[in-house]
LOTI-905608 format. One line per field, with one value per residue (C-alpha): residue number from 1; residue in one letter; y, x, z. Coordinates in Angstrom, 2 decimals, always signed. Layout:
k NUM,...
r A,...
yy Y,...
xx X,...
zz Z,...
END
This chain:
k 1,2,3,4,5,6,7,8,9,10,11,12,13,14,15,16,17,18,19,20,21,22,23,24,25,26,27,28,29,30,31,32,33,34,35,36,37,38,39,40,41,42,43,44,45,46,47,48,49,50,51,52,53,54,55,56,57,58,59,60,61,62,63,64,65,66,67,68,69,70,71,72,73,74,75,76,77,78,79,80,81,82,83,84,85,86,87,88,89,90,91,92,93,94,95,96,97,98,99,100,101,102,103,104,105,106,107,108,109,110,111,112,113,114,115,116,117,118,119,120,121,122,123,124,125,126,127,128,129,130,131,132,133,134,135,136,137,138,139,140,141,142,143,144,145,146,147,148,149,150,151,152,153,154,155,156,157,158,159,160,161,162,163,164,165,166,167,168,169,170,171,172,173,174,175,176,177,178,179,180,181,182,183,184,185,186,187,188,189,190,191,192,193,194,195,196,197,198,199,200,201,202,203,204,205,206,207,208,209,210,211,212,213,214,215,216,217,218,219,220,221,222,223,224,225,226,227,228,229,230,231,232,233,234,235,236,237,238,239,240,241,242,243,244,245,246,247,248,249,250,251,252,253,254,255,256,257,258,259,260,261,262,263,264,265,266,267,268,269,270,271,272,273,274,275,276,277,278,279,280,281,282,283,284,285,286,287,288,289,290,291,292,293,294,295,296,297,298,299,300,301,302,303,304,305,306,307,308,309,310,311,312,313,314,315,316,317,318,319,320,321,322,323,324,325,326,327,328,329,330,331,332,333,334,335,336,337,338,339,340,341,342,343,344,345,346,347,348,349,350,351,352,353,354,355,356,357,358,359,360,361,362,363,364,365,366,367,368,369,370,371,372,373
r X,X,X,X,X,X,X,X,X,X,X,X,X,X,X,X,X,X,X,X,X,X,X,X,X,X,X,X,X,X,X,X,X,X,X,X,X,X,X,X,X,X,X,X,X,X,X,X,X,X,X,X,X,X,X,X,X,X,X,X,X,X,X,X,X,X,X,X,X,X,X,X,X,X,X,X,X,X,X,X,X,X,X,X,X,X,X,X,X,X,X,X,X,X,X,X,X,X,X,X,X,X,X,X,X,X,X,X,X,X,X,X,X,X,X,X,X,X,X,X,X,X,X,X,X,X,X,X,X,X,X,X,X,X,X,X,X,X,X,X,X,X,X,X,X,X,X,X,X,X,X,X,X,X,X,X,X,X,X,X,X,X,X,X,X,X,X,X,X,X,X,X,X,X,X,X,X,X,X,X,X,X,X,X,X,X,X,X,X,X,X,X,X,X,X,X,X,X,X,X,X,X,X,X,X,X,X,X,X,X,X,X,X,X,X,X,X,X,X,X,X,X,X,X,X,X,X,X,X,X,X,X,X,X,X,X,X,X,X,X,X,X,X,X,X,X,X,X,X,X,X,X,X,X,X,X,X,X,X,X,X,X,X,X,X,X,X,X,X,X,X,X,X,X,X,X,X,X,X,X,X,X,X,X,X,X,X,X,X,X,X,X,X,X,X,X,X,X,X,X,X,X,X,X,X,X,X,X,X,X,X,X,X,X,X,X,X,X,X,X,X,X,X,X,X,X,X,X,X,X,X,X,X,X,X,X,X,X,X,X,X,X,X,X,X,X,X,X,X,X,X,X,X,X,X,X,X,X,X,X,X,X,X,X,X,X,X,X,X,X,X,X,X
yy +2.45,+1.68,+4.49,+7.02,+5.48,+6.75,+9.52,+10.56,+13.06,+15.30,+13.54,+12.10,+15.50,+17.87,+18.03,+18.23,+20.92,+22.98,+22.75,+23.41,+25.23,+27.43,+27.35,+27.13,+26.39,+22.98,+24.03,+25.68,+22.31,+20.46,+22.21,+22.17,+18.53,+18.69,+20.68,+17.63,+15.25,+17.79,+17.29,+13.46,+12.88,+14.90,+12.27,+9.40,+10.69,+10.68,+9.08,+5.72,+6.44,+8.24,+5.36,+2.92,+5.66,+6.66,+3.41,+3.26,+4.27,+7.69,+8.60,+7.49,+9.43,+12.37,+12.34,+11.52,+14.73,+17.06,+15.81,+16.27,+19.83,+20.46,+18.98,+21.43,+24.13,+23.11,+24.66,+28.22,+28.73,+29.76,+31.65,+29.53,+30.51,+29.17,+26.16,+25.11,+25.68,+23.74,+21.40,+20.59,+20.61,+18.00,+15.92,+15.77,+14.67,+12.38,+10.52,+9.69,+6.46,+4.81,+2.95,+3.20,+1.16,-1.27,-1.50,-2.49,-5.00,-6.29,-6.76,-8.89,-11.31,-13.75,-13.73,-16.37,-14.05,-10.25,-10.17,-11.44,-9.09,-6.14,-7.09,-7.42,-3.80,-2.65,-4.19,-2.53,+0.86,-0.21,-0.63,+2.73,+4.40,+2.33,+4.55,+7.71,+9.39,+8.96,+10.45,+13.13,+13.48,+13.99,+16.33,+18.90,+18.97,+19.49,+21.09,+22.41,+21.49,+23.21,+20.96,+18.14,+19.29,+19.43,+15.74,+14.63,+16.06,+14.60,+11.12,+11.71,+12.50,+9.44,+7.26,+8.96,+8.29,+4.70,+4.71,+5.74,+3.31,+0.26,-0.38,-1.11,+0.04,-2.78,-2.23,-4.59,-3.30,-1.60,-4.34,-3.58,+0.00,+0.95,+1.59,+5.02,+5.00,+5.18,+2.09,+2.51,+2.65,-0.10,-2.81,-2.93,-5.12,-2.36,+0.26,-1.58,-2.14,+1.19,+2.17,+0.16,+1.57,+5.04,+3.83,+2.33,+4.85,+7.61,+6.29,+4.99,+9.05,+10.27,+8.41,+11.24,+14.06,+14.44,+11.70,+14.56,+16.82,+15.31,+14.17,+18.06,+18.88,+16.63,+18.32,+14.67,+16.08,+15.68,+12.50,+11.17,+11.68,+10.15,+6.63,+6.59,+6.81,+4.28,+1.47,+1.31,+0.87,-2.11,-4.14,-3.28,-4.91,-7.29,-9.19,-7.83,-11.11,-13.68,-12.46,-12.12,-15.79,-16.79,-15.17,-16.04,-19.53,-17.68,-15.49,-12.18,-10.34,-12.25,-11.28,-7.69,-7.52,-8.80,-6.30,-3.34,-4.48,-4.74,-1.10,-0.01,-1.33,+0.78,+3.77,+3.08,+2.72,+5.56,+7.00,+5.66,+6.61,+9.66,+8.83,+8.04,+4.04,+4.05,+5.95,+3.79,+0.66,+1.65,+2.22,-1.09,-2.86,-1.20,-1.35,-4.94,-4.35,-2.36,-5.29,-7.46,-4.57,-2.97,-5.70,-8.10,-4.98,-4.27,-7.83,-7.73,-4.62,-6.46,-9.63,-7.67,-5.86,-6.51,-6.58,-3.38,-1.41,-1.86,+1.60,+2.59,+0.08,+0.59,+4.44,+4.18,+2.03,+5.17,+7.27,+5.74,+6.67,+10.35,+11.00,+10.07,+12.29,+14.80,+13.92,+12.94,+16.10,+18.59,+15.54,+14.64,+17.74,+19.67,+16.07,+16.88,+20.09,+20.09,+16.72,+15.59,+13.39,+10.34,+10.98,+10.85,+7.85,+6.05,+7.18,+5.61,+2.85,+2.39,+3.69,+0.72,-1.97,-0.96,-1.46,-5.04,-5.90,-4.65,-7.02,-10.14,-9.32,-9.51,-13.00,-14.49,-13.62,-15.24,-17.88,-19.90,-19.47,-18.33,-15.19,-13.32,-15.13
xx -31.43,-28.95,-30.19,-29.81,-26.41,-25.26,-25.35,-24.69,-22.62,-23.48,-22.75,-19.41,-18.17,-19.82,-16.58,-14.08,-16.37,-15.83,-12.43,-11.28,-13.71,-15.11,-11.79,-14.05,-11.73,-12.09,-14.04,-16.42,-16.43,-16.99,-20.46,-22.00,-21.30,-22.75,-25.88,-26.09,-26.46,-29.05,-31.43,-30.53,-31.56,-34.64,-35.19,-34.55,-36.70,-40.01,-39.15,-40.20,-43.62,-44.57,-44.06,-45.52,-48.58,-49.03,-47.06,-43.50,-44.62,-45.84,-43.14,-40.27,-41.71,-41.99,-38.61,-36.72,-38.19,-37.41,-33.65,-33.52,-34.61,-32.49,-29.38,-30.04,-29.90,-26.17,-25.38,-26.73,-26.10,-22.64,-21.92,-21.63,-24.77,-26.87,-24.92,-25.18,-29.11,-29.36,-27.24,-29.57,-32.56,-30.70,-29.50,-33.42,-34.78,-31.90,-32.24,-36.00,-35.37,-33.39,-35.55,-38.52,-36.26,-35.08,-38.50,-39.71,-36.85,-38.13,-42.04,-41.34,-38.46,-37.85,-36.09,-33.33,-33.03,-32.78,-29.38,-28.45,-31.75,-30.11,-26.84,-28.08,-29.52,-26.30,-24.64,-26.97,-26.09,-22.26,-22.51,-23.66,-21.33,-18.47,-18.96,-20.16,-17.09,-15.05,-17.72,-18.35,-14.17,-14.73,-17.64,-16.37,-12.82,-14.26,-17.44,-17.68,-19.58,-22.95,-23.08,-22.25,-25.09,-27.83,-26.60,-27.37,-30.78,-31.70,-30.88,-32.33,-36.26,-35.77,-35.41,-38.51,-40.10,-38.98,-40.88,-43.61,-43.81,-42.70,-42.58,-45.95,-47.67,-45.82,-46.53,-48.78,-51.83,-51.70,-52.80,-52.68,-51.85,-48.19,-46.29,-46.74,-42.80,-40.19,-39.73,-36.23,-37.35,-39.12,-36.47,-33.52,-31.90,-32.54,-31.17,-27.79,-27.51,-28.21,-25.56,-23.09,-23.64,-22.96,-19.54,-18.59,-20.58,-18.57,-15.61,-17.13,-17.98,-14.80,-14.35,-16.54,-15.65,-12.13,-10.78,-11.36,-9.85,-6.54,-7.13,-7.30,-4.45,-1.90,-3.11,-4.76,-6.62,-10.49,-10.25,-7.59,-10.24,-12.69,-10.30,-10.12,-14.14,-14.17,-12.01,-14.21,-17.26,-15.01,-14.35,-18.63,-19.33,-17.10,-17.42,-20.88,-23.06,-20.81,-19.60,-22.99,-24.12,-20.99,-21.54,-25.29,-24.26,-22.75,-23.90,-25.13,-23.35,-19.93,-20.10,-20.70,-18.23,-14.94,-16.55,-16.26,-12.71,-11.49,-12.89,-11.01,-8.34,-8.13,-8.89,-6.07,-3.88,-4.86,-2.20,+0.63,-0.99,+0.04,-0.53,-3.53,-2.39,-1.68,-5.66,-7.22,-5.56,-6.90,-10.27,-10.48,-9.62,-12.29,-15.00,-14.53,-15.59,-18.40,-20.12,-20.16,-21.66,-24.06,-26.27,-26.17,-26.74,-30.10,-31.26,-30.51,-33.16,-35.53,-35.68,-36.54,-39.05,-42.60,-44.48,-46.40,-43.67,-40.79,-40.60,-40.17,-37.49,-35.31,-35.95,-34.62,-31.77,-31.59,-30.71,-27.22,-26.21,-27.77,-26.62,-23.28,-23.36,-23.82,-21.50,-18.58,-17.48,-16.75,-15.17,-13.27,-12.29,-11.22,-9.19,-7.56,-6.89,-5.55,-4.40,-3.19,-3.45,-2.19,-4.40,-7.36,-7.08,-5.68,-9.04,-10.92,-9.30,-9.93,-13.47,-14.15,-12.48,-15.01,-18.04,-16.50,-16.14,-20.02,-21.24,-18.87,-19.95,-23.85,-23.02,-21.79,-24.84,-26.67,-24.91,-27.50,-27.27,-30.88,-32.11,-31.56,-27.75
zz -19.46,-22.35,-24.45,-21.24,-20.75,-23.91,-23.33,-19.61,-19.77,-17.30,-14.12,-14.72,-16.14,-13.82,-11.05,-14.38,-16.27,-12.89,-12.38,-15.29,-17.25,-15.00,-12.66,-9.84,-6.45,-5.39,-2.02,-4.49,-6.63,-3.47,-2.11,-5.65,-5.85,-1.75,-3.98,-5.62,-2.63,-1.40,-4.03,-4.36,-0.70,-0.86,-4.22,-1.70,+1.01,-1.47,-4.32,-2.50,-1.33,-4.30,-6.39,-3.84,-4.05,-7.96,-9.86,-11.45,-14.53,-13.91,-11.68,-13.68,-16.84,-14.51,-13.48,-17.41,-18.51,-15.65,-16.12,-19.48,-18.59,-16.18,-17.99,-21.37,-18.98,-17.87,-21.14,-20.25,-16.68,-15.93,-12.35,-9.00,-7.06,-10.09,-10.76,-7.11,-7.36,-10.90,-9.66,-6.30,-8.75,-11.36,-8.07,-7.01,-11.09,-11.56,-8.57,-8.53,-10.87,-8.70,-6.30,-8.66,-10.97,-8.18,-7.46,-10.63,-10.70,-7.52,-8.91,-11.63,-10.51,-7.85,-4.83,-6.22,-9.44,-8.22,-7.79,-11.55,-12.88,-10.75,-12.65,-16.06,-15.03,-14.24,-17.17,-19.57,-18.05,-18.59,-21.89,-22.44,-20.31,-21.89,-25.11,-22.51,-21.50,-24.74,-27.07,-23.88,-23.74,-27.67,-27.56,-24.56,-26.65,-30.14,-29.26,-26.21,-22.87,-24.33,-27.14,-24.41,-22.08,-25.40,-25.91,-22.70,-22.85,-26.32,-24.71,-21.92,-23.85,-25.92,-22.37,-21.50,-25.18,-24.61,-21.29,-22.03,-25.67,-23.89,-19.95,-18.14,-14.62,-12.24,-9.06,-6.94,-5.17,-2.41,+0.67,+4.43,+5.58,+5.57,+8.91,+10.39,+11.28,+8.70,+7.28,+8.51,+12.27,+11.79,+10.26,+12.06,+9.63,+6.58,+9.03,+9.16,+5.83,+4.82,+7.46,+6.13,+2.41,+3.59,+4.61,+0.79,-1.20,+0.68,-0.44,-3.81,-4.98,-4.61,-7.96,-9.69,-6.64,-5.80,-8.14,-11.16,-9.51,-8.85,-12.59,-13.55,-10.95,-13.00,-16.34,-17.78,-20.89,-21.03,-23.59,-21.21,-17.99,-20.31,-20.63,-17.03,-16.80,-19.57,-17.91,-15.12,-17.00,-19.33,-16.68,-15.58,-19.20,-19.77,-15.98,-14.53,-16.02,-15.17,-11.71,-10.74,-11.54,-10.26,-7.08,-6.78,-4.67,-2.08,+1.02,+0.02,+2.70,+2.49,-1.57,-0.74,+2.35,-0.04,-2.41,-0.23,+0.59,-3.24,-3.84,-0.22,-1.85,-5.53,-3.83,-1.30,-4.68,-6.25,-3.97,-6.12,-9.35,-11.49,-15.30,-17.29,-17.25,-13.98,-12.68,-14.92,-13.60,-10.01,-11.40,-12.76,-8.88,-7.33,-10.18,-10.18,-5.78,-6.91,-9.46,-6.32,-3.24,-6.16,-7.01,-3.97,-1.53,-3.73,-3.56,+0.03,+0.05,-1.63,+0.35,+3.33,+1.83,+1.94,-1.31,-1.04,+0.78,-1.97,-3.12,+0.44,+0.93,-2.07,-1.00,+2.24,+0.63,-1.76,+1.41,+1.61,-1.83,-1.49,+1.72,+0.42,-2.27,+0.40,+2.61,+0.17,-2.11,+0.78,+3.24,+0.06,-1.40,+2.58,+3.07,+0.35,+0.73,+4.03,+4.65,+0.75,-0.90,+0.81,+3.75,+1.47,-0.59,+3.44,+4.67,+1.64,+2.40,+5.87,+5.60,+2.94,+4.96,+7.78,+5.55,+4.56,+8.59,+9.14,+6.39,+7.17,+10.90,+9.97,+7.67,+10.87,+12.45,+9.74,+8.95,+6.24,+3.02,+1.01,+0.34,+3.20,+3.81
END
């Protein structure tokens, strides 16, 4: 994951290579980031029972080198219709890992443990991405996008070499048949959690939708975007281990509800933000919100999930994140459009502080502290 890290480029650049390289409008910008969050939730959708059905290793080898792939092509493909379609392809390869990696997480550690193994997970893709968007800042000024895109891809083959060198078949053997339902039908507690997700990672992608484009709007130069990225991911490295074993004695859901409130509240003041300091301030408030939702949310995942039906869990878990890559870029980009903005960066606000009131609501509900707390 560190050695991907480095160099993930792609993602965090895609809305900024748009805008202003290909001067794309920012409706445009919006539906091929929506492309995206097509091909993510069609990763979400499968991406669980495959794994649960052929192993994390094969799967997760499967999906490094169709993204590295994908990303080279980036490079070569330059006219809306076929970014959109690359872009749904790389949204679908990219995307696999996820669960299968939560998963994985989830075979090997205890219930007590997940959320600090989710964090050290997280932290190791922070460090990476602390050095990501200033050498990617570096590479699209001095060298041009292509020569970014290429990067990515070399990265990308040596996670896949590393896969396939080091990391081992996980996944426990498959017991008594799974449920003929989706596995959210059939847990009402998963199906409010992944509800409540939707509602933060909405607001949380408009940090790589519309928060470029405002970025590009006010003329902040590629290796000044690239600071901004880079603050967030600091405050990932520097904080990520300790906050999470700090944070491990209290209730899951009350850790991930003042979470979601902290990141309602840097997107709220992103509103009075117009210099490079002053974005990458507000990115550091709500990536400190995001260390606590990110890793407690997955552990809550994994508690409720039975042994054999993990990759299904952490898929349907995956649903909130891809469905929010769908839904945010064109509700981001027509809010701002129309409504400026102010309204946007309100809404994020008030969208967040819902998602905190959900999760304080369900901690009341379940009061003890332990795994499921």
């Amino acid at each position: 994951m560190l050695v991907n890290a480095v160099g993930a480029f792609t993602l965090p650049f895609l809305a900024y290579y748009l805008a202003r390289t290909r001067h794309l409008h920012p409706t445009s910008v919006g539906a091929i980031l929506a492309a995206f969050g097509a091909g993510s939730l069609v990763a979400a959708l499968n991406a669980g029972w495959i794994t649960d059905r052929f192993g994390r290793r094969r799967v997760l080898l499967a999906a490094q080198l169709a993204t590295a792939a994908l990303t080279a092509a980036f490079g070569f493909v330059h006219d809306a219709g076929g970014l959109a379609a690359l872009t749904f392809a790389f949204g679908v390869a990219i995307n696999v890992p996820n669960p299968v990696l939560r998963a994985l997480v989830a075979d090997v550690v205890d219930d007590e443990l997940r959320p600090s193994a989710y964090a050290v997970a997280g932290w190791a893709t922070a460090l990476g991405a602390t050095v990501a968007p200033l050498l990617g800042g570096v590479l699209a000024t001095d060298a041009g996008f292509r020569t970014l895109f290429l990067a990515d891809a070399a990265t990308t083959l040596a996670y896949a070499l590393v896969t396939f060198a080091r990391v081992i078949e996980t996944a426990p053997e498959r017991g008594e048949t799974p449920p003929a339902r989706p596995v959210l039908l059939h847990d009402r507690a998963l199906l409010w959690v992944v509800v409540l997700n939707t509602c933060f990672a909405v607001v949380y992608f408009q940090g790589q939708s519309t928060l470029p484009i405002v970025l590009a709007r006010h003329r902040i130069a590629a290796s000044g975007y690239g600071v901004v990225l880079a603050a967030g991911t600091l405050v990932t490295l520097v904080l990520q281990l300790p906050l999470s074993t700090l944070l491990r004695r209290l209730p899951r859901r009350l850790v991930v509800a003042g979470g979601c409130a902290a990141v309602g509240v840097g997107f709220g003041a992103t509103a009075f933000a117009g210099s490079t300091p002053a974005y990458a301030a507000t990115v550091v408030v709500w990536s400190v919100g995001a260390l606590a939702v990110t890793p407690f949310t997955s552990a809550l995942v994994a508690d409720l999930a039975p042994a054999a039906l993990r990759g299904r869990y952490q898929g349907a878990y995956q649903l909130s994140w891809s469905g929010s890559r769908l839904i945010a870029p064109p509700l981001g980009t027509a809010t701002l459009e129309h409504a400026g903005a102010n309204a946007l960066w309100g809404g994020c606000l008030g969208l967040a502080l819902v998602a905190a009131a959900g999760h304080a609501a369900a901690a009341r509900r379940a009061p003890t502290r332990g795994a499921r707390a």
